[in-house]
DSSP file (Angstrom, degrees, kcal/mol; ACC not computed):
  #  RESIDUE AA STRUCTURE BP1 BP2  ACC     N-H-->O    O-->H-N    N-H-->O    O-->H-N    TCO  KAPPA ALPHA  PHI   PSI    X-CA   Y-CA   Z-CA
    1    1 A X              0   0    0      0, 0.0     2,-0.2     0, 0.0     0, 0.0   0.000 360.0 360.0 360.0 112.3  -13.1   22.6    4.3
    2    2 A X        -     0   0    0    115,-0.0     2,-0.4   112,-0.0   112,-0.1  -0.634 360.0-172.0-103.3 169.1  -10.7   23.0    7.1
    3    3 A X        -     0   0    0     -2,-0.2     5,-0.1     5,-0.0     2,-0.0  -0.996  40.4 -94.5-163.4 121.7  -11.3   20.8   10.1
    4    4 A X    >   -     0   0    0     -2,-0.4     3,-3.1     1,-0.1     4,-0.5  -0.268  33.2-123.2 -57.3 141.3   -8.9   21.6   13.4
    5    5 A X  G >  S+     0   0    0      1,-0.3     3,-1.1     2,-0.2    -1,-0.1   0.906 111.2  55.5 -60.4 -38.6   -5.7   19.2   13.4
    6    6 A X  G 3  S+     0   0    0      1,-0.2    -1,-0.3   118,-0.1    -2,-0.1   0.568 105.6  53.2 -69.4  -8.2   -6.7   17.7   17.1
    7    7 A X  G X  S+     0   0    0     -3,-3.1     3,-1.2     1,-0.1     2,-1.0   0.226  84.1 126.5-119.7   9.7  -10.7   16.5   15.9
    8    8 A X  T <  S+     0   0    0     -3,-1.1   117,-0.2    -4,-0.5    -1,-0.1  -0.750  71.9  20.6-143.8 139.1   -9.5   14.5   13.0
    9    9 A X  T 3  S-     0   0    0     -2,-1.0    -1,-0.3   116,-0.1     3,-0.1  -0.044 104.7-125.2-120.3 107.5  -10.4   11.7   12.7
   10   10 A X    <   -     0   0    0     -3,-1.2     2,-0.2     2,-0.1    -3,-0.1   0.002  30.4-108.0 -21.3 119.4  -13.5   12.3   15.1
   11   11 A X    >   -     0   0    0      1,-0.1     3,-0.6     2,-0.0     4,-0.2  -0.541  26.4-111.3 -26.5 122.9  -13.4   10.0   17.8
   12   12 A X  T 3  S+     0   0    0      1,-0.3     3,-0.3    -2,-0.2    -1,-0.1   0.550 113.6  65.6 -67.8 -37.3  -16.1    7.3   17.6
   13   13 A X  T 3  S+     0   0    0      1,-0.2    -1,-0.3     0, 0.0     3,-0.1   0.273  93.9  60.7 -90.0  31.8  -17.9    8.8   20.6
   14   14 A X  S <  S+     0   0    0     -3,-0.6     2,-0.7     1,-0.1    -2,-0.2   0.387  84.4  95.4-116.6 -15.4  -18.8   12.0   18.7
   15   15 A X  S    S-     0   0    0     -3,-0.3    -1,-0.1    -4,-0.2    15,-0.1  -0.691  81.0-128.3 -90.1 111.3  -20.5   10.1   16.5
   16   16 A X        -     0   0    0     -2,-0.7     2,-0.1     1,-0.2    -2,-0.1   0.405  15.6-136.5 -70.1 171.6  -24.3    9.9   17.3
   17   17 A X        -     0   0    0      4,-0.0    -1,-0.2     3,-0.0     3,-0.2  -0.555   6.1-146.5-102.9  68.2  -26.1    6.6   17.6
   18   18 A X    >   -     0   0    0     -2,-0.1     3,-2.4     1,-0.1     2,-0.1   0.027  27.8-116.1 -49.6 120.0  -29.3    6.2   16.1
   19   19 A X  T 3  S-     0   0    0      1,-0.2    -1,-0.1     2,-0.0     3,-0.1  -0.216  93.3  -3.0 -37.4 122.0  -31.4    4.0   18.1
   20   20 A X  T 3  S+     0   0    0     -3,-0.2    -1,-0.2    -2,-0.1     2,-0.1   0.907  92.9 157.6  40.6  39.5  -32.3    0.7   16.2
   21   21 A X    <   -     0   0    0     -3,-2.4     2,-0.2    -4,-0.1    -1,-0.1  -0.376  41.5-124.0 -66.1 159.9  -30.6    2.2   13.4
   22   22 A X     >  -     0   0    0      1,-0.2     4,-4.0    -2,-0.1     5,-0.4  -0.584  28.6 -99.0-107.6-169.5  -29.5   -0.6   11.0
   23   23 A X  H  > S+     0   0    0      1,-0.2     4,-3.0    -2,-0.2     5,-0.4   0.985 124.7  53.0 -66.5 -58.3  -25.6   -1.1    9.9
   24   24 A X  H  > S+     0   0    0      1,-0.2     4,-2.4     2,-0.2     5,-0.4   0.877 107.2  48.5 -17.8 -63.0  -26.3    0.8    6.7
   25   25 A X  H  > S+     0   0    0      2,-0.2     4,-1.8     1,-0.2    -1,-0.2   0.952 110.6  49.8 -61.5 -40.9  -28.0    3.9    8.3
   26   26 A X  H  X S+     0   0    0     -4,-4.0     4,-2.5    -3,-0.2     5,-0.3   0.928 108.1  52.9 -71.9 -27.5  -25.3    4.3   10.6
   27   27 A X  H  X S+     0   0    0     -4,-3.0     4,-1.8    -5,-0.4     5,-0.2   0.936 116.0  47.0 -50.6 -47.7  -22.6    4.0    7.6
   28   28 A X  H  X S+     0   0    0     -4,-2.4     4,-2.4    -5,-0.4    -1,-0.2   0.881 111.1  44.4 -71.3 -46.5  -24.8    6.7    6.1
   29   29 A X  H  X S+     0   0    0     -4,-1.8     4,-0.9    -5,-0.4    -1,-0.2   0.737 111.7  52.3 -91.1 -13.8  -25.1    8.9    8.9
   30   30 A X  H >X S+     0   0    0     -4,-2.5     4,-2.4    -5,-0.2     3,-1.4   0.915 112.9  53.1 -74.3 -60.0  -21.0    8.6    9.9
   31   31 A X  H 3< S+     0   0    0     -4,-1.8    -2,-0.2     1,-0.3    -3,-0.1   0.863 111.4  44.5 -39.7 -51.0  -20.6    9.7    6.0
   32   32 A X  H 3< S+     0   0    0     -4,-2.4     3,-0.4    -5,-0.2    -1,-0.3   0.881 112.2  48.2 -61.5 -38.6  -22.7   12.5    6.6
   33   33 A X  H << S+     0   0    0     -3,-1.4    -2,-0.2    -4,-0.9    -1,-0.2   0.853 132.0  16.4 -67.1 -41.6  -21.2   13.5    9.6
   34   34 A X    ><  -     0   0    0     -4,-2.4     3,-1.3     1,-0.1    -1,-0.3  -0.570  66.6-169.8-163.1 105.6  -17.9   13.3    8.1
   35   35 A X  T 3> S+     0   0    0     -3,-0.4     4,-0.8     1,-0.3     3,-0.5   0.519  82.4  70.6 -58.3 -26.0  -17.7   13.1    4.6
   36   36 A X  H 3> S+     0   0    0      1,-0.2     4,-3.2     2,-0.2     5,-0.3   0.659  75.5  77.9 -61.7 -12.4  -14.4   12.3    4.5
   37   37 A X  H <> S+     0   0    0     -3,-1.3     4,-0.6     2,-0.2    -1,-0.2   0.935  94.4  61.8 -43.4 -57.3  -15.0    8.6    6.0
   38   38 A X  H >> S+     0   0    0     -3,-0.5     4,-5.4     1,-0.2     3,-0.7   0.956 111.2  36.0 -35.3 -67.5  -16.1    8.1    2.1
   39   39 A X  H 3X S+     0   0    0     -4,-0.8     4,-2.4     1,-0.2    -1,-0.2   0.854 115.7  46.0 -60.2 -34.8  -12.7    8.9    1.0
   40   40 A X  H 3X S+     0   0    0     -4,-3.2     4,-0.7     2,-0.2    -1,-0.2   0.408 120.1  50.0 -75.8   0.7  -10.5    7.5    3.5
   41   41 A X  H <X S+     0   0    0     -3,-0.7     4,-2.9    -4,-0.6     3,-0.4   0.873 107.5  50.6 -90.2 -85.2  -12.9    4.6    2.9
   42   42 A X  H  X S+     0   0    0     -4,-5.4     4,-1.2     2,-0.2    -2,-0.2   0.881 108.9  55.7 -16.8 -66.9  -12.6    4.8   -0.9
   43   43 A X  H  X S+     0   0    0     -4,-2.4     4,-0.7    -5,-0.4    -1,-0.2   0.692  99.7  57.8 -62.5 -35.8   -8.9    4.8   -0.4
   44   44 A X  H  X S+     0   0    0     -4,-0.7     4,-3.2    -3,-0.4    -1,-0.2   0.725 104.6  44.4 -45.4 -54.4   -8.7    1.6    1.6
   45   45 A X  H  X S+     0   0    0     -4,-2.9     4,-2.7     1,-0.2    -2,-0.2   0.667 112.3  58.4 -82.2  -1.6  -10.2   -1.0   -0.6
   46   46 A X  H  X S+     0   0    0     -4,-1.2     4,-1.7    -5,-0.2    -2,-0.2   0.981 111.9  38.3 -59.2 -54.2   -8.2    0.6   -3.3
   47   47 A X  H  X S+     0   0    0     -4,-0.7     4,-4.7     2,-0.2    -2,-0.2   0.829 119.8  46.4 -43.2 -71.9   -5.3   -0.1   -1.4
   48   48 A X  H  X S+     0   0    0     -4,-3.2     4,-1.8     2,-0.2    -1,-0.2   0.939 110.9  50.3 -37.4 -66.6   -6.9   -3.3   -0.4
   49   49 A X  H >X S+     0   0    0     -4,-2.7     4,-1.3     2,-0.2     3,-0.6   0.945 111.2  55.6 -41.7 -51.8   -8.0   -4.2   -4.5
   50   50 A X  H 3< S+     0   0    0     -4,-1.7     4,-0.5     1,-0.3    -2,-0.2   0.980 105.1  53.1 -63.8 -60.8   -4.0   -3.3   -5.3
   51   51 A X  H >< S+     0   0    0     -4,-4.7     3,-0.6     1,-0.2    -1,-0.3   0.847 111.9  42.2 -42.0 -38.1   -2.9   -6.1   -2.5
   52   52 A X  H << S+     0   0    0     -4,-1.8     3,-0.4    -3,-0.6     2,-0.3   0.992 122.6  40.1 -96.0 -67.4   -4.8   -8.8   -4.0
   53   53 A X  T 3X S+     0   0    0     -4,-1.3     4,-1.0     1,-0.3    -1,-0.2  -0.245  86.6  89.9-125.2  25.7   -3.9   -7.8   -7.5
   54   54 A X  H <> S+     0   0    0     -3,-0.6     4,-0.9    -4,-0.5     5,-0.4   0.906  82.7  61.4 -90.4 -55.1    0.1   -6.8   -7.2
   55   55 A X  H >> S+     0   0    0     -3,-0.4     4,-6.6    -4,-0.3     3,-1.4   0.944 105.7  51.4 -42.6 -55.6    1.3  -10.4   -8.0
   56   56 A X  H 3> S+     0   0    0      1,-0.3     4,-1.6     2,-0.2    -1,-0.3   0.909 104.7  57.0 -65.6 -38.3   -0.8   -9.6  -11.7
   57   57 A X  H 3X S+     0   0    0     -4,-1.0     4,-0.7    -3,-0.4    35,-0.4   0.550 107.8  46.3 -68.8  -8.5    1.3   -6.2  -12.0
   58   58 A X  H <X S+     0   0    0     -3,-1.4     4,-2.4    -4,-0.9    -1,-0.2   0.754 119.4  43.4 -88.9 -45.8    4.8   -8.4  -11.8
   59   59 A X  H  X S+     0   0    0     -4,-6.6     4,-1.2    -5,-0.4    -2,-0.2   0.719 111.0  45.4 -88.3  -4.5    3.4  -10.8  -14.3
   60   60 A X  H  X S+     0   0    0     -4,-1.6     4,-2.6    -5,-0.2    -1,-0.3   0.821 115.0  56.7 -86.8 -26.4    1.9   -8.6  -16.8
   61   61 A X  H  X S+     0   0    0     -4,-0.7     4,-0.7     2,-0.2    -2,-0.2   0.938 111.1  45.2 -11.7 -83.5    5.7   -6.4  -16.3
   62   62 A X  H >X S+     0   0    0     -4,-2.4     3,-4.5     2,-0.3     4,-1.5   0.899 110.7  49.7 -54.0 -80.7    7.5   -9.6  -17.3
   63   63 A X  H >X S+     0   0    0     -4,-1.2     4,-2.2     1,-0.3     3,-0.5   0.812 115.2  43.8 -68.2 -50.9    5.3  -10.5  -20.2
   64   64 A X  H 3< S+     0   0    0     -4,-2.6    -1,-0.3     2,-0.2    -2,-0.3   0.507 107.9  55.6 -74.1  17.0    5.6   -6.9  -21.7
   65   65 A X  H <X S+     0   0    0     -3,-4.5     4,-1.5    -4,-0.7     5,-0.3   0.848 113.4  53.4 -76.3 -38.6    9.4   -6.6  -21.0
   66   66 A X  H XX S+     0   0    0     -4,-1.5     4,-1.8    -3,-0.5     3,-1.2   0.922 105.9  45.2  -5.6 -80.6    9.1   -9.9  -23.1
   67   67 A X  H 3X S+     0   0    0     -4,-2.2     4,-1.2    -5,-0.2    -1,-0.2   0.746 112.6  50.3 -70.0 -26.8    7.5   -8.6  -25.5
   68   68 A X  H 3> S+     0   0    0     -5,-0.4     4,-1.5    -3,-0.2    12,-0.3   0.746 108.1  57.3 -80.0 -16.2    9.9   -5.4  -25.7
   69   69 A X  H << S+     0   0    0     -4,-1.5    -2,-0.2    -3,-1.2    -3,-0.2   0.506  97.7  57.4-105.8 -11.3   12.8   -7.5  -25.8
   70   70 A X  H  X S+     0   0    0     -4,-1.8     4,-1.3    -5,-0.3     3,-0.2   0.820 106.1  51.7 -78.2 -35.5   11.7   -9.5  -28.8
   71   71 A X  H >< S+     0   0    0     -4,-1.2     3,-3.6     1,-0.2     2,-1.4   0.874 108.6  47.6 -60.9 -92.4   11.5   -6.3  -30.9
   72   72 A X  T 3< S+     0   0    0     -4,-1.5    -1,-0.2     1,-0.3    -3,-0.1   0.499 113.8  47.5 -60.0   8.1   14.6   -5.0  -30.2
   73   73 A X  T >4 S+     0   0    0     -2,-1.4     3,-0.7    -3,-0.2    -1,-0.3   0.818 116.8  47.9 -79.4 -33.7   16.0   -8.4  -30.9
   74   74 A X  T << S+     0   0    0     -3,-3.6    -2,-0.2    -4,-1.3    -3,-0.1   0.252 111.6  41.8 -81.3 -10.5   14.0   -8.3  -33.9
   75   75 A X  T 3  S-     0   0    0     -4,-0.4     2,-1.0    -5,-0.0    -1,-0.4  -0.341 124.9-105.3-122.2  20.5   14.8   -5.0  -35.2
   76   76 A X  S <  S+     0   0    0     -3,-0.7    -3,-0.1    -5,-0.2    -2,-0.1   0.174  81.4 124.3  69.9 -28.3   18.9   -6.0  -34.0
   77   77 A X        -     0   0    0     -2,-1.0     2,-0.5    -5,-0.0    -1,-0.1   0.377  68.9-107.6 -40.8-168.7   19.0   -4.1  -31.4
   78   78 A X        -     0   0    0      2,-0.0    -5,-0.1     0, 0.0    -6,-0.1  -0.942  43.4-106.8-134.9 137.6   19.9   -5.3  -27.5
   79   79 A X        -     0   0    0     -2,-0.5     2,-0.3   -10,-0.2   -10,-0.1  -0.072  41.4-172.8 -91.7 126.1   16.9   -5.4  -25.2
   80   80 A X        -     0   0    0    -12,-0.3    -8,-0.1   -15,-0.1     3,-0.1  -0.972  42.7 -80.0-144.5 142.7   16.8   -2.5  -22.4
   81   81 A X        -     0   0    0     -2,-0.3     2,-0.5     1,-0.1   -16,-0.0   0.167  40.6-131.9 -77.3 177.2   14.7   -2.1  -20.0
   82   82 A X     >  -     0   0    0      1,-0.2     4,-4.2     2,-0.1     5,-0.2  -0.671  18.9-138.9-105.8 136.3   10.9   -0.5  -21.0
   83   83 A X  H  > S+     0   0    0     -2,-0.5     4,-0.6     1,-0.3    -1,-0.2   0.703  98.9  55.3 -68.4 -10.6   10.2    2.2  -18.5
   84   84 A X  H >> S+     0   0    0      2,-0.2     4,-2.3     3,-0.2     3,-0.7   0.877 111.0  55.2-101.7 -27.5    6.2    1.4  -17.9
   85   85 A X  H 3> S+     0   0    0      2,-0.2     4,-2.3     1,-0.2     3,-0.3   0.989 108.2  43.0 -21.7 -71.4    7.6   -2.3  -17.1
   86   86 A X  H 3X S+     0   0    0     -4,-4.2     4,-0.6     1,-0.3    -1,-0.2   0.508 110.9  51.9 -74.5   0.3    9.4   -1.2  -15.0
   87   87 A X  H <X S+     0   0    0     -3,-0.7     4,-1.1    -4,-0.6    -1,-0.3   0.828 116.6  42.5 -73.4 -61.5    6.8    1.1  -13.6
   88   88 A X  H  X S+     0   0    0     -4,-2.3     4,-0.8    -3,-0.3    -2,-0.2   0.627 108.0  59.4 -74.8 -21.6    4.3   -1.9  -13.3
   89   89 A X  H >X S+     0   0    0     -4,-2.3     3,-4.1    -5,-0.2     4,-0.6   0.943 107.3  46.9 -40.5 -99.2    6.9   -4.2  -12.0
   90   90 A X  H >< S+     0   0    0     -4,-0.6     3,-1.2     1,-0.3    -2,-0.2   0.596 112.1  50.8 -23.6 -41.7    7.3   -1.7   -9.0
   91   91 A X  H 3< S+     0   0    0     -4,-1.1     6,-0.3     1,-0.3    -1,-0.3   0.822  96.2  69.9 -39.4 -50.9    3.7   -1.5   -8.6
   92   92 A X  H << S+     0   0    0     -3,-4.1    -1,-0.3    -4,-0.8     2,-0.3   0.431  80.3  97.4 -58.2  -3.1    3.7   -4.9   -8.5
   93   93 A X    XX  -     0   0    0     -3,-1.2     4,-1.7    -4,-0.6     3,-0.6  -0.744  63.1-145.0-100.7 150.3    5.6   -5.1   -4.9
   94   94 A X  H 3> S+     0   0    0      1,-0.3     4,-0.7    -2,-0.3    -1,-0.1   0.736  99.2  55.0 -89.1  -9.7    3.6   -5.5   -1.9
   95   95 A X  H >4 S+     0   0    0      2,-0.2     3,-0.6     1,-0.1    -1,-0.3   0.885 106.6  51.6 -85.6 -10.2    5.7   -3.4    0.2
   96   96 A X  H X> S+     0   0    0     -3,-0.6     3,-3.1     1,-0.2     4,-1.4   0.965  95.7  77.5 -85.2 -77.1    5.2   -0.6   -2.2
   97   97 A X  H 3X S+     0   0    0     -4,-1.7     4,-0.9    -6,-0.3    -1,-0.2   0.472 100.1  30.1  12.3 -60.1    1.7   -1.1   -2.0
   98   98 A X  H << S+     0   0    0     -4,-0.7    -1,-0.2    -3,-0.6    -2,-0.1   0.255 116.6  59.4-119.3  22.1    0.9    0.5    1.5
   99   99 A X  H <> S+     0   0    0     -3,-3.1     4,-1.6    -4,-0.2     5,-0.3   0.756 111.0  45.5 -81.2 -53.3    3.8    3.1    1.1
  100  100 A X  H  X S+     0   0    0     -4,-1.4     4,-3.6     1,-0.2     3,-0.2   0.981 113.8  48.7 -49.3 -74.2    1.9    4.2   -2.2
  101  101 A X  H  X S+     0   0    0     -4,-0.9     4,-1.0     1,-0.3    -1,-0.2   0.601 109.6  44.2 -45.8 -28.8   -1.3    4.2   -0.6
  102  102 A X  H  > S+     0   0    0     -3,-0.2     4,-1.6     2,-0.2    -1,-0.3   0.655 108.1  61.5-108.4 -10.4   -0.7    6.3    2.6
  103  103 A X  H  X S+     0   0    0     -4,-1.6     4,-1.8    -3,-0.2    -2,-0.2   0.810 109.5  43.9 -75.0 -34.3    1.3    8.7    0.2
  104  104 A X  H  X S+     0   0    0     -4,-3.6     4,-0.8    -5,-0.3    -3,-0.2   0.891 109.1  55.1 -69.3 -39.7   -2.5    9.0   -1.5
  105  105 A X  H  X S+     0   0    0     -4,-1.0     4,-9.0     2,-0.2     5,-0.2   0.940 111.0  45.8 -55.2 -46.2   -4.4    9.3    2.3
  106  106 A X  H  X S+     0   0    0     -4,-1.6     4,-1.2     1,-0.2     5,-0.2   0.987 116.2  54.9 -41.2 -60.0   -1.8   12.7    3.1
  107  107 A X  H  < S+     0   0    0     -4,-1.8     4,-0.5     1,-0.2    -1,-0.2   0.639 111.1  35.1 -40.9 -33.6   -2.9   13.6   -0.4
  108  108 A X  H >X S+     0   0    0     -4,-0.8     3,-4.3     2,-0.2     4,-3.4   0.920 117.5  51.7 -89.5 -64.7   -6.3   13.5    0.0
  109  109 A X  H 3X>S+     0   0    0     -4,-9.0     5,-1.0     1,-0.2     4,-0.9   0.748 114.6  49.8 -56.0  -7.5   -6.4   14.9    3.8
  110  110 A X  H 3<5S+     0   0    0     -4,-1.2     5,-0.3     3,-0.2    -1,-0.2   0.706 115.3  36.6 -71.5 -38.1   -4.4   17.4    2.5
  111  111 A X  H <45S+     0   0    0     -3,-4.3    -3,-0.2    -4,-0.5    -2,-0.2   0.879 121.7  46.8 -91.6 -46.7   -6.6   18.3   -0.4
  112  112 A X  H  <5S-     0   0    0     -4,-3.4    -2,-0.2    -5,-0.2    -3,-0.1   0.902 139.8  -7.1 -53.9 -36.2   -9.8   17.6    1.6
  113  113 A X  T  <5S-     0   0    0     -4,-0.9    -3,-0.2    -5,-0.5     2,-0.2   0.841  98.4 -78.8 -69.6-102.1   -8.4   19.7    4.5
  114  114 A X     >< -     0   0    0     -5,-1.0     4,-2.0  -112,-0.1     5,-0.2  -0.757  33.7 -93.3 164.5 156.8   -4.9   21.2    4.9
  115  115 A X  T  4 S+     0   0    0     -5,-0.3     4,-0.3     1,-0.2    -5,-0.1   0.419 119.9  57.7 -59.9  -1.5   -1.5   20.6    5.7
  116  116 A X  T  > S+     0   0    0      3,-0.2     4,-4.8     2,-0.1     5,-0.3   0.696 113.4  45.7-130.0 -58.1   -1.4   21.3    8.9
  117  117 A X  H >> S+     0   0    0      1,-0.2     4,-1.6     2,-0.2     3,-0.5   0.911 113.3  49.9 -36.4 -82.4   -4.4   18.4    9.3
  118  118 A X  H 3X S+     0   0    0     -4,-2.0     4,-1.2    -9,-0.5     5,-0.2   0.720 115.8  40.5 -28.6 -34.2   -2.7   16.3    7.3
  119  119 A X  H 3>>S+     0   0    0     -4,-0.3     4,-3.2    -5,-0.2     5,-0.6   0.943 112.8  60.0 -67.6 -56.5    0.5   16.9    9.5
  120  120 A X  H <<5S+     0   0    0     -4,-4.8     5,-0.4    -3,-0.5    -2,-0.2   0.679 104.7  42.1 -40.5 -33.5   -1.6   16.8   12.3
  121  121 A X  H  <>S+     0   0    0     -4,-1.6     5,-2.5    -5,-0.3    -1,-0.3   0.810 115.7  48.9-102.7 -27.9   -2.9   13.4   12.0
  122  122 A X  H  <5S+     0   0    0     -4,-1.2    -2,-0.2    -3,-0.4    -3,-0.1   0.743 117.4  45.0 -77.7 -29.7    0.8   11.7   10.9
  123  123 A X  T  <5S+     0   0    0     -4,-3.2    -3,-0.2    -5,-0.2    -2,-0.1   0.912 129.8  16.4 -77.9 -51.3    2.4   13.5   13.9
  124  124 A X  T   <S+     0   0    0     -5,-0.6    -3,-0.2    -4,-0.1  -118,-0.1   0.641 128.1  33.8 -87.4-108.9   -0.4   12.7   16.7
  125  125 A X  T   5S+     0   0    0     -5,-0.4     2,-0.4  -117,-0.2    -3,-0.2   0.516  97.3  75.5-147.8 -69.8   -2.5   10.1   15.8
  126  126 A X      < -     0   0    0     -5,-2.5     2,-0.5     1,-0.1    -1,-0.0  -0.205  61.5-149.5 -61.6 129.3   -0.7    7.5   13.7
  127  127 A X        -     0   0    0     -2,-0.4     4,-0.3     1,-0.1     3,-0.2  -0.597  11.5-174.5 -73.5 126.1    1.8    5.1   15.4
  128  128 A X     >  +     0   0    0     -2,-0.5     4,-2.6     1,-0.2    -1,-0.1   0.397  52.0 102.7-118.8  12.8    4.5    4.1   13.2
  129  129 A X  H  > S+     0   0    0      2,-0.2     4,-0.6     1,-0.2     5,-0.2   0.854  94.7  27.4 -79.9 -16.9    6.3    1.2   15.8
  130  130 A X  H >> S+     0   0    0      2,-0.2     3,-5.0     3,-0.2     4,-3.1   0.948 119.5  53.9 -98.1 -51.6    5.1   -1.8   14.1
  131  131 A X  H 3> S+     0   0    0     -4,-0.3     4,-1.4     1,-0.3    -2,-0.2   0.829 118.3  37.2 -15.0 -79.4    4.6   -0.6   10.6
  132  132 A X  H 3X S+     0   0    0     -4,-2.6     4,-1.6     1,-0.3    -1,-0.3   0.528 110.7  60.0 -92.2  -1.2    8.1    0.6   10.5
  133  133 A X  H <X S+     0   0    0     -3,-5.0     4,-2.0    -4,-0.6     5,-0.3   0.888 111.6  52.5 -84.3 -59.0    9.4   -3.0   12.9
  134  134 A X  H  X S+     0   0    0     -4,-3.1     4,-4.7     1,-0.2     5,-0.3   0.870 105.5  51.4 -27.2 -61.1    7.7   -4.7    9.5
  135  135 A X  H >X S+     0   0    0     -4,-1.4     4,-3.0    -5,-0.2     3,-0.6   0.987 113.6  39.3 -49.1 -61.9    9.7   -2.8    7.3
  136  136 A X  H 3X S+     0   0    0     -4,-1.6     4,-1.9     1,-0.2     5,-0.2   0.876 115.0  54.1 -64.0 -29.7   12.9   -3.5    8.7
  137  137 A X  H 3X S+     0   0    0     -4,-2.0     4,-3.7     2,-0.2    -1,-0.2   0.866 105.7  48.6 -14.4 -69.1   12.1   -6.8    9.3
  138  138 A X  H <X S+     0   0    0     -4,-4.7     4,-1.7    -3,-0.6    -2,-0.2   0.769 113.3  55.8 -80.9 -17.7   11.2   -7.5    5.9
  139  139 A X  H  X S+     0   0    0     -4,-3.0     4,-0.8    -5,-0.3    -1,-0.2   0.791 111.5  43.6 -33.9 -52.5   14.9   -5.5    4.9
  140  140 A X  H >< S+     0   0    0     -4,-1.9     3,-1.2    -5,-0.3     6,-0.4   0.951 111.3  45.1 -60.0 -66.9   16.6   -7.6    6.7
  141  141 A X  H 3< S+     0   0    0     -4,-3.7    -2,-0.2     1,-0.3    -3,-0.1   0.909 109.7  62.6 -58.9 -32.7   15.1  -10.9    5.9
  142  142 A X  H 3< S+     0   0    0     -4,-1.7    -1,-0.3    -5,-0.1    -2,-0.2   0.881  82.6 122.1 -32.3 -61.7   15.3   -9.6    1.8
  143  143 A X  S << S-     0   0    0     -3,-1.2     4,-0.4    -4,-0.8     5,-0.3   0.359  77.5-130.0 -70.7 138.8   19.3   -9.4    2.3
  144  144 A X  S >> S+     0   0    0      1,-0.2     4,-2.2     2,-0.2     3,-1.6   0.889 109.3  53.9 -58.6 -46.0   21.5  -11.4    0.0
  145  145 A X  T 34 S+     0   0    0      1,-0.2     5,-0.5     2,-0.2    -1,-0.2   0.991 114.5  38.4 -49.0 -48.6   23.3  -12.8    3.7
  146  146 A X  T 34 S+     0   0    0     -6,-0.4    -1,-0.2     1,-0.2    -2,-0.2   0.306 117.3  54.0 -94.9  24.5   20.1  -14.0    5.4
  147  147 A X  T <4 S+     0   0    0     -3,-1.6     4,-0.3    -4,-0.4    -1,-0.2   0.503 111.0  43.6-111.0 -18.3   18.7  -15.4    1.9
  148  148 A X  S  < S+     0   0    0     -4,-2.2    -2,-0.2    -5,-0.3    -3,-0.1   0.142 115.0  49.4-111.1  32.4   21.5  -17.4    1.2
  149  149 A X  S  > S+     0   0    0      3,-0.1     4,-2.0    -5,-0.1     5,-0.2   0.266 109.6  50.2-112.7  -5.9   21.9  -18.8    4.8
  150  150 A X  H  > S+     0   0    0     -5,-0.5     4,-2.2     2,-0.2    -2,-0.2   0.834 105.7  53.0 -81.4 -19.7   18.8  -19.6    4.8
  151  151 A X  H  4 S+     0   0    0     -4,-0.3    -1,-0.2     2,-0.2    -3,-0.1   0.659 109.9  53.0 -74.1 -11.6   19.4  -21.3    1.4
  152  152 A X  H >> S+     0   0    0      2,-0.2     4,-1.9     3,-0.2     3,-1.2   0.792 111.4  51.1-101.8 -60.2   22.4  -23.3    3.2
  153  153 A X  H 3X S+     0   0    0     -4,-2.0     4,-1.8     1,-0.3     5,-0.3   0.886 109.3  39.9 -56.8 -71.6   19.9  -24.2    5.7
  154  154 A X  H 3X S+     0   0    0     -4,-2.2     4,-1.1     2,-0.2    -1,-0.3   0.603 119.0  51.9 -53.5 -15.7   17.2  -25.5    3.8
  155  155 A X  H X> S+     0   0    0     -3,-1.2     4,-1.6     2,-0.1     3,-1.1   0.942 114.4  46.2 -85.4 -63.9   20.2  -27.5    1.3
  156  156 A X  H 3X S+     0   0    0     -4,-1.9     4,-1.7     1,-0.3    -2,-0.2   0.840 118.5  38.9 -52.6 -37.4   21.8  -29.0    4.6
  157  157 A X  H 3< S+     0   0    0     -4,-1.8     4,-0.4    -5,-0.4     5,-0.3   0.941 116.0  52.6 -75.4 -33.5   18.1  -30.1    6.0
  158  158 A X  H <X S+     0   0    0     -3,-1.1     4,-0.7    -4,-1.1     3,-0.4   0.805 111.6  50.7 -83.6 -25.4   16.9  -31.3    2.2
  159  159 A X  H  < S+     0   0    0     -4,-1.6    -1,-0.3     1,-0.2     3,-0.3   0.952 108.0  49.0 -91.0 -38.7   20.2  -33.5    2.0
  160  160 A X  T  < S+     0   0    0     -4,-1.7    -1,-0.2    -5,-0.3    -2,-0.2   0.732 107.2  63.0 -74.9  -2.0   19.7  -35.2    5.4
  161  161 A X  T  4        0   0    0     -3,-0.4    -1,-0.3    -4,-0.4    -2,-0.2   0.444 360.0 360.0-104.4  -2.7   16.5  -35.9    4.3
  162  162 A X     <        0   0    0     -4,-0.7    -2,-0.2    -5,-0.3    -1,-0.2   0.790 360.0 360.0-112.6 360.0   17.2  -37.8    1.8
């Protein structure tokens, strides 16, 4: 189904309004109108479900590199790491999280469209200044300088309080 690059995602005032519709009906009748709401829809509380549940992807990681690194201790070997750890580890980070997840939206508008949509909507229609002030932000603040002054601060403040 190809869909012209400038109409998607329809503007909100193309979509009718049934009078004394309830929320439900109108949910039903945007879906209908443009089925792809479902997916892009779909795709969000996945997204969403993954945030909530990223913390459990570090800590089931951990326990089966654990667990991989007691066999080979146990068979004599020295423990290296096991690639679907380190696959569910990485899952397990929240910034990976809505990188992952908008690499799955292209996908979809791509496969539900075309490229040229998909392009269409990443070129026009998303804004990428805060998103991408977050990232660097959260770069920054990661960095071995500004985690160990900040570790110097909080030891200088914890000693004068005590």
């Amino acid at each position: 189904m190809a869909a012209p690059a400038g109409l998607f995602p329809p503007p909100l005032d193309q979509y009718p309004e049934p009078a004394g519709a309830t929320l439900a009906e109108v949910l039903l009748d945007r879906a209908h109108g443009a089925p792809f709401n479902v997916v892009g829809t779909a795709i969000f509380l996945l997204a969403v479900a993954h945030t909530f549940f990223a913390q459990r992807f570090r800590v089931f990681a951990h326990h089966l590199q654990e667990r991989k690194d007691a066999e080979a201790r146990a068979a004599g070997r020295e423990p290296e790491p096991w690639f679907w750890a380190e696959i569910l580890h990485f899952l397990g980070e929240v910034e990976v999280v809505f990188g992952l997840w908008a690499v799955v939206l292209l996908g979809a508008i791509t496969a539900f469209f075309d490229w040229s949509v998909a392009r269409g909507y990443v070129n026009g229609t998303v804004h990428f200044t805060e998103p991408l002030f977050v990232v660097v932000i959260m770069a920054l603040a990661s960095s071995r300088p500004v985690l160990f002054a900040a570790e110097r601060a909080l030891a200088v403040v914890a000693a004068r309080g005590a």
